[in-house]
C-alpha positions as CSV (number, residue, x, y, z in Angstrom):
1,X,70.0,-28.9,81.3
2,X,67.1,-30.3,80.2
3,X,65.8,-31.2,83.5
4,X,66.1,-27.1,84.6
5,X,64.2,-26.9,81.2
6,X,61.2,-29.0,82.2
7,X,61.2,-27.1,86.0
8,X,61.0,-23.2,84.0
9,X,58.3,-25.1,81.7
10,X,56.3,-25.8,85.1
11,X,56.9,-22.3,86.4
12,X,55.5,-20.7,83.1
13,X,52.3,-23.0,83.2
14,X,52.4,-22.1,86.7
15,X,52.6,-18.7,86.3
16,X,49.6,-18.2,83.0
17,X,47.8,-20.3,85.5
18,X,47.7,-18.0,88.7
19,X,47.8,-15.0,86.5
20,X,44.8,-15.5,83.8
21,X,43.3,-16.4,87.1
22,X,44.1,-13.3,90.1
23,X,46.6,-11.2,88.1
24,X,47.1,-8.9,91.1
25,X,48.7,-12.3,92.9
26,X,51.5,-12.0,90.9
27,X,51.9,-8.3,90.2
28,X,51.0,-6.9,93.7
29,X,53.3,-3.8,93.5
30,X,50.6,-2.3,90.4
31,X,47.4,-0.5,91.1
32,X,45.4,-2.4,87.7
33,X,47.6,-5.7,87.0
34,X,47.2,-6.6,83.2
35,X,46.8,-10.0,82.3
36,X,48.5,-9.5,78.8
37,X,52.0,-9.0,81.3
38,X,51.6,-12.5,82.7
39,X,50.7,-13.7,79.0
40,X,54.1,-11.8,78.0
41,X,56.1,-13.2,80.7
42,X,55.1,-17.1,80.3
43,X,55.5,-16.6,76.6
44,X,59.1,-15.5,77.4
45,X,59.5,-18.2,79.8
46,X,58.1,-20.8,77.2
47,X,60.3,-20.0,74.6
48,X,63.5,-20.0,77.4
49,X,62.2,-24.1,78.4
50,X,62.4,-24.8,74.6
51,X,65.8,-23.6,74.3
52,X,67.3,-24.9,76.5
53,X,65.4,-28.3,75.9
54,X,66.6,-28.4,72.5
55,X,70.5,-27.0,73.5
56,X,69.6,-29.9,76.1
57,X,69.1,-32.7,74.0
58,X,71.6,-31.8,71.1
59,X,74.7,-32.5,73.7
60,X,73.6,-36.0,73.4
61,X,75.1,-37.9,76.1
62,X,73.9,-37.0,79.4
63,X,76.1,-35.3,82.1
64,X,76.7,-38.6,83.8
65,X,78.1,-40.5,80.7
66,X,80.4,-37.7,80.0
67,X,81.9,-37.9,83.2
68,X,81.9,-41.7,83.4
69,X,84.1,-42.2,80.3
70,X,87.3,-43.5,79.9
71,X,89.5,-40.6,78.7
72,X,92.2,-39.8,80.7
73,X,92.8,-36.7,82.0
74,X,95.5,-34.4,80.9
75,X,98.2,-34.4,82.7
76,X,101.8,-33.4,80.7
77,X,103.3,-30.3,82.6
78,X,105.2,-27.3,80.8
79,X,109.1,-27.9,80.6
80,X,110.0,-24.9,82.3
81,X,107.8,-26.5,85.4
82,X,108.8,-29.9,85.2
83,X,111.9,-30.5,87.8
């Protein structure tokens, strides 16, 4: 999760980037592009990286070690099942 969380942090520098710079790149379909839109949209973006950075990072382990450990899996079967 955190790594998706560093790529939307790109996008929304990306994004404030190319639309402080040409708005009308980004929103084509409008006749006057506003630049507080892009603002809004990165903000929103910006505050979706952090998020899920800090949801990220509070799982502790990463993805890897949790499916590297040594638990076994759960295997017992219902008695009306078992044969």
């Amino acid at each position: 999760m955190i790594i998706w969380a560093i790529n939307l942090l790109v996008l929304a520098i990306g994004i404030l980037a190319v639309g402080l710079i040409k708005p009308k790149w980004l929103l084509f379909w409008m006749d006057q592009p506003n630049r507080f839109i892009i603002v809004g949209v990165s903000v929103i973006l910006f505050m979706a990286a952090a998020i899920m950075f800090g949801e990220g990072t509070k799982q502790g382990g990463s993805l890897s070690e949790v499916v590297q450990s040594e638990k076994p899996a759960a295997t017992e079967t219902p008695d009306d099942l078992a044969q």
